[in-house]
N, CA, C and O atoms as a GROMACS GRO file, in nm:
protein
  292
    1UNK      N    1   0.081  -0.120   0.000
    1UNK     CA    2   0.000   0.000   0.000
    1UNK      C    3   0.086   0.126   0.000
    1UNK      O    4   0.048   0.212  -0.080
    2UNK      N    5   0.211   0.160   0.084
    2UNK     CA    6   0.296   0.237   0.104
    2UNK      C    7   0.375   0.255  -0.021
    2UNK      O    8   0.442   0.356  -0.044
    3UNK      N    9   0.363   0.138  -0.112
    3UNK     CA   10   0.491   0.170  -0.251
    3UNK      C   11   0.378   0.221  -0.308
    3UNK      O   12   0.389   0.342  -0.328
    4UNK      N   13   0.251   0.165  -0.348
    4UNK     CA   14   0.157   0.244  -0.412
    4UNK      C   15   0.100   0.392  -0.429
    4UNK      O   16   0.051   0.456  -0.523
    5UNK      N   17   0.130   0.416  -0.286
    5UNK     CA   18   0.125   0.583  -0.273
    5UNK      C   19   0.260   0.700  -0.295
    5UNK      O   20   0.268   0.821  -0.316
    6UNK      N   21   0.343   0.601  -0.278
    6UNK     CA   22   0.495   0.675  -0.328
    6UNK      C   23   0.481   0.691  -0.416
    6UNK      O   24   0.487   0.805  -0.463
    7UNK      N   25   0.454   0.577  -0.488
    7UNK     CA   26   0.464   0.613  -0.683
    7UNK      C   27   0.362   0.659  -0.703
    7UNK      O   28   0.345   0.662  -0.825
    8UNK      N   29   0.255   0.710  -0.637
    8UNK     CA   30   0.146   0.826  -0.696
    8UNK      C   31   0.227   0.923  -0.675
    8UNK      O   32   0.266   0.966  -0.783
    9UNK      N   33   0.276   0.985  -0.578
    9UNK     CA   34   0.306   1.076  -0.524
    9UNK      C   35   0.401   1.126  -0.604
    9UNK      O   36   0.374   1.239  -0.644
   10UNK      N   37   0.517   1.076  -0.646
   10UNK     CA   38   0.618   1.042  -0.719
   10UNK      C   39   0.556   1.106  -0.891
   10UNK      O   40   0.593   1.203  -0.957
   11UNK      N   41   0.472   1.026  -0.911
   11UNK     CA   42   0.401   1.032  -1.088
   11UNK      C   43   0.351   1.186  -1.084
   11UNK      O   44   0.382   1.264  -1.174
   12UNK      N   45   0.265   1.227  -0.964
   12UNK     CA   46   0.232   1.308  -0.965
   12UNK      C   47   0.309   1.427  -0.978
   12UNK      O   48   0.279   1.512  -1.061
   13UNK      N   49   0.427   1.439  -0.884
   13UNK     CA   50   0.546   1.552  -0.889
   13UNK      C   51   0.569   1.548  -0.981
   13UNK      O   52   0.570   1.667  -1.013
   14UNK      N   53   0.615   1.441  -1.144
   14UNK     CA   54   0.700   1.459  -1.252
   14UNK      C   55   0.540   1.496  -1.343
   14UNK      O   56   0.532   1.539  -1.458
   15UNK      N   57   0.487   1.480  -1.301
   15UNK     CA   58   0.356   1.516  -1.413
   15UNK      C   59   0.350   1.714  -1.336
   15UNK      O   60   0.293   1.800  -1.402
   16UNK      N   61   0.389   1.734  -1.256
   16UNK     CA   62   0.316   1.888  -1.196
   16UNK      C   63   0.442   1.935  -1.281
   16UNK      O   64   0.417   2.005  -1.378
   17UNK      N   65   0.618   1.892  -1.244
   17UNK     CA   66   0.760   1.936  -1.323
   17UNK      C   67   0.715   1.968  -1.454
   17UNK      O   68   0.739   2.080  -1.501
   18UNK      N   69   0.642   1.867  -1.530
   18UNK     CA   70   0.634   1.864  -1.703
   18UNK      C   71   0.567   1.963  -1.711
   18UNK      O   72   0.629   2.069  -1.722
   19UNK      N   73   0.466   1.966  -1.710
   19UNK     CA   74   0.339   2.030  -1.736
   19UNK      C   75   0.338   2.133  -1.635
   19UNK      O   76   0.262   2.104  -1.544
   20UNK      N   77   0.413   2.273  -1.617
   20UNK     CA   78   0.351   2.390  -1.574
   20UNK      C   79   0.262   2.443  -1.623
   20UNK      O   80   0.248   2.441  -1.745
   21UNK      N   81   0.192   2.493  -1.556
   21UNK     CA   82   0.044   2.605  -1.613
   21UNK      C   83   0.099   2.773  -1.566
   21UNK      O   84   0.170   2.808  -1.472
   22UNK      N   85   0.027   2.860  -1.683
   22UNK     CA   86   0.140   2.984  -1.641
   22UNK      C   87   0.136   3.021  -1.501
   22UNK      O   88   0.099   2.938  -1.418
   23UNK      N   89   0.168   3.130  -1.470
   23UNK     CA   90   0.206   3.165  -1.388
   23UNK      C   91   0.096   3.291  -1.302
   23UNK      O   92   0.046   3.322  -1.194
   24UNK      N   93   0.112   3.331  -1.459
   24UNK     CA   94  -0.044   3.465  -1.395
   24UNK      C   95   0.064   3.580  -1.331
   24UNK      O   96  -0.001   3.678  -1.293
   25UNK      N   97   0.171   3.592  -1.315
   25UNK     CA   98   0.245   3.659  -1.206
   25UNK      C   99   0.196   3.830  -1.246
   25UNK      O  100   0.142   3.877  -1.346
   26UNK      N  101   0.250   3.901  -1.096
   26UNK     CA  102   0.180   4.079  -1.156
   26UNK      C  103   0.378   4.115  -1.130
   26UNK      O  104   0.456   4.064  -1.050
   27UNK      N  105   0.396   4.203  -1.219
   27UNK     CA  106   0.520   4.247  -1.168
   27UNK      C  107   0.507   4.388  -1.146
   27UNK      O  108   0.480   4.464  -1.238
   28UNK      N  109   0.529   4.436  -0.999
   28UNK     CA  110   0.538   4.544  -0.973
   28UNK      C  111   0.626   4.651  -1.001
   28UNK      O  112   0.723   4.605  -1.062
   29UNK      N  113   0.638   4.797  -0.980
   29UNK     CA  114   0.738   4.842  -1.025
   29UNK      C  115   0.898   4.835  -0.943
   29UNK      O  116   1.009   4.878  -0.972
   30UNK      N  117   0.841   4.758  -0.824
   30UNK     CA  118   0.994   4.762  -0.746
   30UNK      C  119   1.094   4.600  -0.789
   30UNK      O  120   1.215   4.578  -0.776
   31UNK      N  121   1.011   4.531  -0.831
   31UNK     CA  122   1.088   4.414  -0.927
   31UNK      C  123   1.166   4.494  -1.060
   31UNK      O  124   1.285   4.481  -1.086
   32UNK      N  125   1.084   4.567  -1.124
   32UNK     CA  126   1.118   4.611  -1.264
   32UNK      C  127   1.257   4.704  -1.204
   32UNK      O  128   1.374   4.694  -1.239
   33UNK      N  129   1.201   4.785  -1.112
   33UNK     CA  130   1.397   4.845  -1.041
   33UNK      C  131   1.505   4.730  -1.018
   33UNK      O  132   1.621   4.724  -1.058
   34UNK      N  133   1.439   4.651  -0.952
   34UNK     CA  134   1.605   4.587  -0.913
   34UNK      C  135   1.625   4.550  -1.055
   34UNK      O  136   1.737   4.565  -1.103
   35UNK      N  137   1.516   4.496  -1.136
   35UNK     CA  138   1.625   4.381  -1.285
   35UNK      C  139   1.679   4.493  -1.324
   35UNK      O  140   1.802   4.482  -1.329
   36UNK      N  141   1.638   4.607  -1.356
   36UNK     CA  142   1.720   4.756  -1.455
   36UNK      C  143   1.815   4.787  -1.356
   36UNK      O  144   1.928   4.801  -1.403
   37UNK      N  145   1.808   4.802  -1.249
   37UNK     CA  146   1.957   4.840  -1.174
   37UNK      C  147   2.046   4.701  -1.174
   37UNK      O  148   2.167   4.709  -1.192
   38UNK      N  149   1.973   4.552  -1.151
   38UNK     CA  150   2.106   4.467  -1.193
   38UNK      C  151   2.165   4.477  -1.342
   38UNK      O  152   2.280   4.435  -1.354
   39UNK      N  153   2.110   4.520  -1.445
   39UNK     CA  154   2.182   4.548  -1.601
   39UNK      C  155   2.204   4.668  -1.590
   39UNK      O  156   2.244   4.715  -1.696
   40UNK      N  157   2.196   4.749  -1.499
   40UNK     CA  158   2.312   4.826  -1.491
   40UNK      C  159   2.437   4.873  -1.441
   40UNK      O  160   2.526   4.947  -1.483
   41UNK      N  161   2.412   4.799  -1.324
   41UNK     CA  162   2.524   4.779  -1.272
   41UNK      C  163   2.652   4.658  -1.310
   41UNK      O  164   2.763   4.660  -1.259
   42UNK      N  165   2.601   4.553  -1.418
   42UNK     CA  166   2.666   4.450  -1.471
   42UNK      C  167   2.786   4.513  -1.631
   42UNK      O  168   2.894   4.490  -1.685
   43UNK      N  169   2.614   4.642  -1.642
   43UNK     CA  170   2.700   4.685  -1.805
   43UNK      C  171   2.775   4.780  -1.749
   43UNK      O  172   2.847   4.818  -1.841
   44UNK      N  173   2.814   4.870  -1.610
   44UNK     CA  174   2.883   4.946  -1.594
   44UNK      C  175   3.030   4.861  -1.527
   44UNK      O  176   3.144   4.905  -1.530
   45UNK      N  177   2.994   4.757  -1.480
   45UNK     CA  178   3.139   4.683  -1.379
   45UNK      C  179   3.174   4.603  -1.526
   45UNK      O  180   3.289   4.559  -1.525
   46UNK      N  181   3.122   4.583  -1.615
   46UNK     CA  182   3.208   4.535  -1.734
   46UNK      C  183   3.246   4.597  -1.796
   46UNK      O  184   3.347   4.550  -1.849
   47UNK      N  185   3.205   4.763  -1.850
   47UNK     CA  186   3.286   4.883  -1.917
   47UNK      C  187   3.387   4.934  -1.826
   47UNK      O  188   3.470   5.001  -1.888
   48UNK      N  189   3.415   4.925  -1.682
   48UNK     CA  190   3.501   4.954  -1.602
   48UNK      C  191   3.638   4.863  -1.589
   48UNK      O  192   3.756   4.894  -1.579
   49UNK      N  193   3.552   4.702  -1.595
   49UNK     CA  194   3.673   4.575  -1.598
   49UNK      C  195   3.758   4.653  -1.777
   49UNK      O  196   3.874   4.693  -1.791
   50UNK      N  197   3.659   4.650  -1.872
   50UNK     CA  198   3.733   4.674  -1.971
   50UNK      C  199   3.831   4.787  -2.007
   50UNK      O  200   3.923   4.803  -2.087
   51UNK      N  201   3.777   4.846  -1.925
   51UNK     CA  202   3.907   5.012  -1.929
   51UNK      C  203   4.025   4.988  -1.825
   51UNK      O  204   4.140   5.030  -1.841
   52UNK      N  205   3.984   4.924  -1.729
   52UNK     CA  206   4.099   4.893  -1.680
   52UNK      C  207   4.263   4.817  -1.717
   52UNK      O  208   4.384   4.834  -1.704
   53UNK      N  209   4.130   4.696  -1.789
   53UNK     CA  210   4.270   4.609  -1.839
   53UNK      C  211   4.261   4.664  -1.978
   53UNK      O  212   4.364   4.728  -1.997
   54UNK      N  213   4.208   4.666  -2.051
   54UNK     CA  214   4.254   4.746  -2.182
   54UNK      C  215   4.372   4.860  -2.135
   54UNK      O  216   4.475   4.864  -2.202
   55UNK      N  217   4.358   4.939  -2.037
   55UNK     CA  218   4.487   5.053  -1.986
   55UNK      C  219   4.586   4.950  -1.986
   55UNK      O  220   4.679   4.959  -2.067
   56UNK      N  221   4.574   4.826  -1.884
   56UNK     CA  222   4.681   4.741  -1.860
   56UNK      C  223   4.755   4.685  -1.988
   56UNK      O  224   4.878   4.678  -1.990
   57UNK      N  225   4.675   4.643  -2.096
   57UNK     CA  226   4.731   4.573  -2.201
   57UNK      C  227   4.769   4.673  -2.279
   57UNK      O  228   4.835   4.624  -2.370
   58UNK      N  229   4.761   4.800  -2.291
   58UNK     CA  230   4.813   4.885  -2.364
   58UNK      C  231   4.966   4.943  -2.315
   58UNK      O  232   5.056   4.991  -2.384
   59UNK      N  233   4.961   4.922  -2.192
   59UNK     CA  234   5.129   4.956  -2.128
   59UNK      C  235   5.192   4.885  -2.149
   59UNK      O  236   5.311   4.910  -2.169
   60UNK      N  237   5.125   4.723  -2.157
   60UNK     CA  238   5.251   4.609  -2.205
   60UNK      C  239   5.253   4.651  -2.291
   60UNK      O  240   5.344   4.733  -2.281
   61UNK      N  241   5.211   4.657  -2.390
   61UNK     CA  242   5.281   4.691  -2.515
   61UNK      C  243   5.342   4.803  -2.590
   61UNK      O  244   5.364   4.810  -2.711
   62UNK      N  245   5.376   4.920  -2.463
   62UNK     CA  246   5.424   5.017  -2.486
   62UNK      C  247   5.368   5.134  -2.542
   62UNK      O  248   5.439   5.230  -2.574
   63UNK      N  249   5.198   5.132  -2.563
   63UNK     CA  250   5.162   5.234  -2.566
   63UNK      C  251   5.122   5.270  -2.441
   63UNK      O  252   5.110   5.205  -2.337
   64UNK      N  253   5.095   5.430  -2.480
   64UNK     CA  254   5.088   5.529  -2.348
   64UNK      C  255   4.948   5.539  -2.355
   64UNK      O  256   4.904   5.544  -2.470
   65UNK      N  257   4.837   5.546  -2.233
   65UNK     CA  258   4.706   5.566  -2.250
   65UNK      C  259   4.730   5.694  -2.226
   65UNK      O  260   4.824   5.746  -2.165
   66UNK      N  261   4.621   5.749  -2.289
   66UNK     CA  262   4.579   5.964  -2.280
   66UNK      C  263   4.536   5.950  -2.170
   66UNK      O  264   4.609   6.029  -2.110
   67UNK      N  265   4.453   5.896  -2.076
   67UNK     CA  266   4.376   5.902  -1.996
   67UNK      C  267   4.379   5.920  -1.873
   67UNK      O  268   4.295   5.977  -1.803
   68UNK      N  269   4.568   5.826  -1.814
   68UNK     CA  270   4.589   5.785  -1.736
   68UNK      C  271   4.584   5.920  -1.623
   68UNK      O  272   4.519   5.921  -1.518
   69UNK      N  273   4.661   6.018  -1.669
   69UNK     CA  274   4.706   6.115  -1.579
   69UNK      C  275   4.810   6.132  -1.542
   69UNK      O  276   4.846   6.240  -1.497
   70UNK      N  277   4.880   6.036  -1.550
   70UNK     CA  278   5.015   6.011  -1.518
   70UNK      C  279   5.103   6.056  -1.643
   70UNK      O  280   5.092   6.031  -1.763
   71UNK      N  281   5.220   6.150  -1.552
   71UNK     CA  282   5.307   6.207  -1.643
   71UNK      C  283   5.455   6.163  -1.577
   71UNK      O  284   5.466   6.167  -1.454
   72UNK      N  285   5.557   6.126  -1.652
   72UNK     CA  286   5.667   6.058  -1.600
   72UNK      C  287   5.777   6.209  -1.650
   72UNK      O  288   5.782   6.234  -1.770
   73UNK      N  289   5.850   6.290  -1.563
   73UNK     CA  290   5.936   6.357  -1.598
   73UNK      C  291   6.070   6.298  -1.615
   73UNK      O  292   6.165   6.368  -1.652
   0.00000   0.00000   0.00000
């Protein structure tokens, strides 16, 4: 009787997994802030990673960045 109800139980979970029904969800406007502040804060720490080491890979190779500030007398 006990294996019989496992494997309902069981059939049932992979039948609820397969087959979602939507969702219906409401999205408010304080969800819609955080996703636009997480893509923006992702596209600004990756234009920042890239100026950084782009500066870096440009000194190995002996060019001078304009940017740096740094002046060597």
């Amino acid at each position: 009787m006990t294996k019989h109800i496992s494997n309902s139980v069981f059939a049932i979970a992979v039948f609820g997994i397969l087959c979602p029904s939507p969702a219906l969800a409401y999205l408010d406007g304080g969800t819609i802030s955080l996703v636009l502040q997480a893509v923006t804060g992702a596209i600004a720490s990756a234009l920042l990673f890239g100026k950084i080491y782009w500066n870096k890979l440009a000194g190995f190779f002996g060019r001078k960045s304009a940017g740096t500030g740094h002046d060597k007398d």
